[in-house]
Backbone bond lengths (Angstrom), bond angles and torsions (degrees), N, CA, C in turn:
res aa  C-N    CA-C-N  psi(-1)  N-CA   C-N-CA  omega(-1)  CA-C   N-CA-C  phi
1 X - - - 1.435 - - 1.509 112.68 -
2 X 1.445 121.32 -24.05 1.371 129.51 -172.06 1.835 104.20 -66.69
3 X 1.025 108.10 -21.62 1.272 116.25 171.73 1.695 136.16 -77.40
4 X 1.010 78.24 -16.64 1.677 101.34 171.84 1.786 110.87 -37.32
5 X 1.358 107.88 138.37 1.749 97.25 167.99 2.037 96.84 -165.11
6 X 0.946 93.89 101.40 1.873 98.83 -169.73 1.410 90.12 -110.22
7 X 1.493 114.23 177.05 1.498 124.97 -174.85 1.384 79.10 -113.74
8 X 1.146 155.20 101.17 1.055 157.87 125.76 2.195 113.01 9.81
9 X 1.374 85.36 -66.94 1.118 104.33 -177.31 1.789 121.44 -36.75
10 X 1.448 89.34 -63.65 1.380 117.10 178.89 1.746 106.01 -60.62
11 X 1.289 129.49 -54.35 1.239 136.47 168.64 1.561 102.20 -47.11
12 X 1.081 149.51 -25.29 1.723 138.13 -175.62 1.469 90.95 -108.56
13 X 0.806 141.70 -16.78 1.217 138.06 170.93 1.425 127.90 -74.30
14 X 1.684 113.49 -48.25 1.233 108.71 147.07 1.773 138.96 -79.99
15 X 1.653 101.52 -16.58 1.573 94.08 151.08 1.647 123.79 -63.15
16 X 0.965 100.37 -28.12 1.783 105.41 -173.53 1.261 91.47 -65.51
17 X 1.776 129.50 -55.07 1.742 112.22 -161.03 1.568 98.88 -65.61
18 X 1.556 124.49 -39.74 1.761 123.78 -178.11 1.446 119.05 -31.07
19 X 1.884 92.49 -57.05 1.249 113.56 -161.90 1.923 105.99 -51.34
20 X 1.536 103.90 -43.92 1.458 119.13 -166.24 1.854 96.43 -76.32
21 X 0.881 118.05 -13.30 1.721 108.51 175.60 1.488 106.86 -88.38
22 X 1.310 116.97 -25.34 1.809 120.38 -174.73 1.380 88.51 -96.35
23 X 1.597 151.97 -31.26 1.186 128.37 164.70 1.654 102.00 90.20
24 X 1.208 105.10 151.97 1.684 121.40 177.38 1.295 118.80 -81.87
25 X 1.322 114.33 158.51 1.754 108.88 167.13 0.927 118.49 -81.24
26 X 1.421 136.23 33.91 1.688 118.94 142.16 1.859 94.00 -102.71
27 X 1.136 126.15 18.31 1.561 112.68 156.71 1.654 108.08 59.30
28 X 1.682 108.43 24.14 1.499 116.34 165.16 1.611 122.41 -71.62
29 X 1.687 111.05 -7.95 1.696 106.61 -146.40 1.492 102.68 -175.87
30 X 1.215 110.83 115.02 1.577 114.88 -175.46 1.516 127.42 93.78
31 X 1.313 110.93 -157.57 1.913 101.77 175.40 1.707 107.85 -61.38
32 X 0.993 104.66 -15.74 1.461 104.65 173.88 1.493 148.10 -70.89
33 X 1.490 78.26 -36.59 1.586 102.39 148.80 1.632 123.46 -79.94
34 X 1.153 122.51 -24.46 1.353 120.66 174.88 1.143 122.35 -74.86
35 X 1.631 104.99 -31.42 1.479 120.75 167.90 1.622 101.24 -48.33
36 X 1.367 130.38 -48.22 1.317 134.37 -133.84 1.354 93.69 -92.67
37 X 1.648 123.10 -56.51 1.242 114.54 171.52 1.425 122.33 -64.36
38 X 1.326 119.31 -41.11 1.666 107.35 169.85 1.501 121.11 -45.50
39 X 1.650 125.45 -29.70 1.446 130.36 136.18 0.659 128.36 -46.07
40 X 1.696 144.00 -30.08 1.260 127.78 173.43 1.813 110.27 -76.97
41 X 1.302 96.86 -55.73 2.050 114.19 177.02 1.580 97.27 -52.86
42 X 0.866 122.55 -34.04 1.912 107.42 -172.22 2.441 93.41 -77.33
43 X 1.371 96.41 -46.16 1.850 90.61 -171.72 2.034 106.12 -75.14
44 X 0.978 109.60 -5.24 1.723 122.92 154.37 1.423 108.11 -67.35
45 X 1.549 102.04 -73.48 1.233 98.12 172.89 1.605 136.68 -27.02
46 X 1.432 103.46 -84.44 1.506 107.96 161.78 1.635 107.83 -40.04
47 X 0.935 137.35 -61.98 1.467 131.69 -169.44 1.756 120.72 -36.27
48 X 1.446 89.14 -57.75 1.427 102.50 169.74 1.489 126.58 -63.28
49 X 1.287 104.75 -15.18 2.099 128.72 -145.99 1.924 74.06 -97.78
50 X 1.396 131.03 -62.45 1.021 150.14 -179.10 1.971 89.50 49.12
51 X 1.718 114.36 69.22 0.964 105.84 164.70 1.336 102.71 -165.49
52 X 1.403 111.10 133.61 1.732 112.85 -172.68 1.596 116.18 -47.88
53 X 1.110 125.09 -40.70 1.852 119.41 -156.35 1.817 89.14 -86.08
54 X 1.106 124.67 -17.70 1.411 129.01 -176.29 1.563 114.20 -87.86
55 X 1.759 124.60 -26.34 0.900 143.81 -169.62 1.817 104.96 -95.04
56 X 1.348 91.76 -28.19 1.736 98.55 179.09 1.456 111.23 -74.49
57 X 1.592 97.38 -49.33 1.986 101.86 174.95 1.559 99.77 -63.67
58 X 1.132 132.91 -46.22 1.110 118.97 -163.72 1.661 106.68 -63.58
59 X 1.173 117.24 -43.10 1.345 120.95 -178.66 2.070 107.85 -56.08
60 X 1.291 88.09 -61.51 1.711 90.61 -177.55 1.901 119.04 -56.74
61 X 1.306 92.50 -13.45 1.696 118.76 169.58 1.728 98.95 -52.30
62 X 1.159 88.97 -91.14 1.634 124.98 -171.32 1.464 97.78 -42.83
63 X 1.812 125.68 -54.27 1.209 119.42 -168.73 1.955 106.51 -65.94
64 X 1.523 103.62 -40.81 1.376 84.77 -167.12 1.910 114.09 -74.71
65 X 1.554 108.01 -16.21 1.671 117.69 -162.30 1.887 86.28 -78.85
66 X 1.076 112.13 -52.23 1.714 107.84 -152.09 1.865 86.29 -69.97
67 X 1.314 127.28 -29.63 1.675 97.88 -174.65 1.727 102.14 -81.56
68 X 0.981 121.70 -29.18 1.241 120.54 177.21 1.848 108.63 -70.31
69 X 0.902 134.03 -73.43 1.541 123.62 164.58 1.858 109.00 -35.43
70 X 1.379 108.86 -56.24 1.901 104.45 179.45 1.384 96.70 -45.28
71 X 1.532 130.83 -39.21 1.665 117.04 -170.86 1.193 117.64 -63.74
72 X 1.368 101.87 -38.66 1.989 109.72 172.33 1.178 114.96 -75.63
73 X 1.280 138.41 -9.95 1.237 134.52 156.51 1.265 129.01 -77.84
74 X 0.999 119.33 -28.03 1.804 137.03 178.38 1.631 98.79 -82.04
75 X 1.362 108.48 -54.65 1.676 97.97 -175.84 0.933 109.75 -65.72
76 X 1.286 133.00 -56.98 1.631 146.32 -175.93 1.892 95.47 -28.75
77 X 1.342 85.27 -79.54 1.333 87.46 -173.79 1.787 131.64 -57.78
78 X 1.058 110.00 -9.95 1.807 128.01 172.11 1.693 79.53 -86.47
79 X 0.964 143.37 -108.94 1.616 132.79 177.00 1.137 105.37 5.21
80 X 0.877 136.68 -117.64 1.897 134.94 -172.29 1.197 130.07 -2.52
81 X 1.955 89.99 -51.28 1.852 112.00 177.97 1.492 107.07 -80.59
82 X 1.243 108.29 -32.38 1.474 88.98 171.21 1.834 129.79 -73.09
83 X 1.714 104.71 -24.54 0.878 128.24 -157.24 2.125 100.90 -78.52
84 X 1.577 88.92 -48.31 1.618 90.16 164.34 1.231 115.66 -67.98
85 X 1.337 139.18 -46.53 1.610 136.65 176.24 1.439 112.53 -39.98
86 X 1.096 82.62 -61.74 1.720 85.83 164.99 1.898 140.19 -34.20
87 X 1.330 83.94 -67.55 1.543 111.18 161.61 2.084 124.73 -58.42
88 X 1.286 72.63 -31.37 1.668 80.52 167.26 1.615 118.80 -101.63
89 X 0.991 117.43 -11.08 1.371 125.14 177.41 2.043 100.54 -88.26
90 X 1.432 90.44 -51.20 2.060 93.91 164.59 1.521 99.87 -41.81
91 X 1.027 125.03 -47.60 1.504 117.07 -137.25 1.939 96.53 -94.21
92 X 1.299 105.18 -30.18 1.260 112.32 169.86 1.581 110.69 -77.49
93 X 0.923 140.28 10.20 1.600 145.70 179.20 1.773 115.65 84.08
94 X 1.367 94.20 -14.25 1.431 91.03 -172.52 1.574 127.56 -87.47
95 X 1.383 94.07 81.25 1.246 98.92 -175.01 1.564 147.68 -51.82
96 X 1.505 103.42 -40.12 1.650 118.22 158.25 1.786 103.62 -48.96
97 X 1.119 112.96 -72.09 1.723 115.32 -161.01 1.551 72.17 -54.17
98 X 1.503 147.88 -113.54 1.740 142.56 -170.41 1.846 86.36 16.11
99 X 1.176 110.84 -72.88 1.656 84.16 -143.87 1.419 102.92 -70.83
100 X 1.423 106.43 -49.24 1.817 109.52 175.15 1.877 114.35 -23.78
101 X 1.541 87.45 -51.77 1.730 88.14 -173.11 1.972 96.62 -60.99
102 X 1.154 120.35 -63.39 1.420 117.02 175.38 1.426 121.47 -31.15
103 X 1.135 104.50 -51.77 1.994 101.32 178.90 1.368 103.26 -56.55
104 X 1.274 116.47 -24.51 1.851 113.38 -161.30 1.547 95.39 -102.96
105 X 0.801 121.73 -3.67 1.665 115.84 -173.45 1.895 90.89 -80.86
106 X 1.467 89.06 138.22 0.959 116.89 -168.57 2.022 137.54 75.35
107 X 1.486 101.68 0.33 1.561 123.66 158.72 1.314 111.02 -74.84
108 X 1.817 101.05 109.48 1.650 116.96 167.39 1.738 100.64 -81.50
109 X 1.215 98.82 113.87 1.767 137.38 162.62 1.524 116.13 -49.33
């Protein structure tokens, strides 16, 4: 680890653009937001569909896409957080906790 030499700089810089593609939890910006409107267009859907065997796919739709997208959002984002912990722990000298945070970057909690 003593060997370590990152641009610091450049590393928050491209977590910052990551961070903005996985989007926040109010689902204003990024996959997060797409998540949110693909929730709204799928309960249109059914609305308009106003028919059970159409309302069932749509449901089993939504159930299997949103846990599979929720997985890329949770990891993504444990990636990043681990990835800055890391980087900030480098930058603070402490190199062991740096790598510790690295091995864990990307473990959903």
């Amino acid at each position: 680890m003593s060997a370590w030499n990152i641009q610091t700089g450049e590393v928050f810089g491209v977590l910052s653009g990551v961070s903005g593609h996985i989007g926040d939890e109010e689902g204003s910006q990024g996959l997060t937001s797409h998540l949110n409107s693909m929730e709204t267009h799928l309960n249109e859907a059914n609305s308009a569909a106003n028919s059970d065997p159409i309302g069932v796919a749509l449901s089993e739709f939504a159930e299997h896409y949103f846990d599979e997208v929720g997985g890329m959002v949770e990891k993504s984002a444990s990636a990043v957080g681990g990835a800055s912990d890391a980087t900030l722990h480098y930058v603070n000298g402490n190199l062991q906790m740096a790598a510790d945070a690295q091995a864990n970057a990307g473990e959903i909690a």
